[in-house]
N, C-alpha and C positions, 0 to 999 in steps of 0.2 A: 711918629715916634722915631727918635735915634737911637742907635747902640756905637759903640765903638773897640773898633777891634784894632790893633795895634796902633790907638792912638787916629784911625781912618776912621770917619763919619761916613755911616750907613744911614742916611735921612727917609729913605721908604719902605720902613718898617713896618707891616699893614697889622701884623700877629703876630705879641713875644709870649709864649706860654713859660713861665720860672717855675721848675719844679724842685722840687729837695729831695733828695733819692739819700735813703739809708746803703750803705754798700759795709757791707764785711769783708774785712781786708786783711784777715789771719786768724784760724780760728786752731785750738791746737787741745789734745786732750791727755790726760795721763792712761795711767796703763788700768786703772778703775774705771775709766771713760768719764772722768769730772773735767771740764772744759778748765783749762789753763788759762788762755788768755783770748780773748775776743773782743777786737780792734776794729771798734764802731763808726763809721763816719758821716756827717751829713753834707752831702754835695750835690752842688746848683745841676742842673739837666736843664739847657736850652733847646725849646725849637721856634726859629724866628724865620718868619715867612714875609718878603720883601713884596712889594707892588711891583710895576715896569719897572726894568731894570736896565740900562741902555749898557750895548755892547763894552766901553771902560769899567762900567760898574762892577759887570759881571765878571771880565776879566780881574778887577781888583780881587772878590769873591773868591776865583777860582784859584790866584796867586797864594791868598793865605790861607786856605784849605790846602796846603802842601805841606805848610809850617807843620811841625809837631805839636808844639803849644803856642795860644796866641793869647793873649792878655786882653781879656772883652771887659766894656764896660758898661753897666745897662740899668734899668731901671727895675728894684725888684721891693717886694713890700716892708722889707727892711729901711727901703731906703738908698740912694743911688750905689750899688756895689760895683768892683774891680775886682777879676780872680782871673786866673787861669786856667784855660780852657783848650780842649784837643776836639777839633770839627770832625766829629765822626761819620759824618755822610755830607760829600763832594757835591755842592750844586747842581743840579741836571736840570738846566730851565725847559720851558715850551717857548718856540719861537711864534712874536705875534706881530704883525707888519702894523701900523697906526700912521696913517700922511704918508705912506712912503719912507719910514722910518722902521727902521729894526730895531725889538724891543725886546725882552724876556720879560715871562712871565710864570709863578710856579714855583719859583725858587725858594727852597725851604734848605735852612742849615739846621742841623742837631749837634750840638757839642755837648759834651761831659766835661765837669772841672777836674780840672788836676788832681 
């Protein structure tokens, strides 16, 4: 599976779980306590967890997990979506040696949409 995050192809993609997260985002009451206004939103929650991942990969990974927001694009049951998105937890792979090659392995991203 692919995802695509600023437009970069992420091809080993092993597990993308799309959730939809209810988030309240202003909730405000009068002086009766009757709720005034309550600003409902449904928003995507990615966690996508790559295969080996070879040292440039990971460093791509780790470059855009510094962005504030990055523009991911993925596959979800709606149908291919495009939102933006803030990587809330920094890659931390395990290192795992294969031929005499350095790989990462482990790496899981979580990001919330904008």
């Amino acid at each position: 599976m692919t995802i695509y995050i600023n437009g970069m192809a992420f091809d080993k993609v092993t597990s993308l779980s799309v959730d939809r997260e209810t988030r309240r985002t202003e909730i405000n009451y009068n002086t009766q306590g009757d709720m005034l206004i309550d600003l409902v939103n449904r928003k995507y929650r990615l966690t996508v967890t790559f295969g080996l991942l070879t040292d440039g990969e990971l460093k791509a990974l780790r470059q855009l997990s510094q962005e504030i927001f990055v523009t991911v694009r993925f596959p979800a049951p709606e149908g291919e979506t495009e939102a933006q998105f803030h990587i809330s937890k920094e890659p931390a792979p395990v290192v795992t040696e294969v031929n005499r090659v350095v790989l990462y392995s482990g790496v899981e991203l979580i990001m919330q949409q904008k």
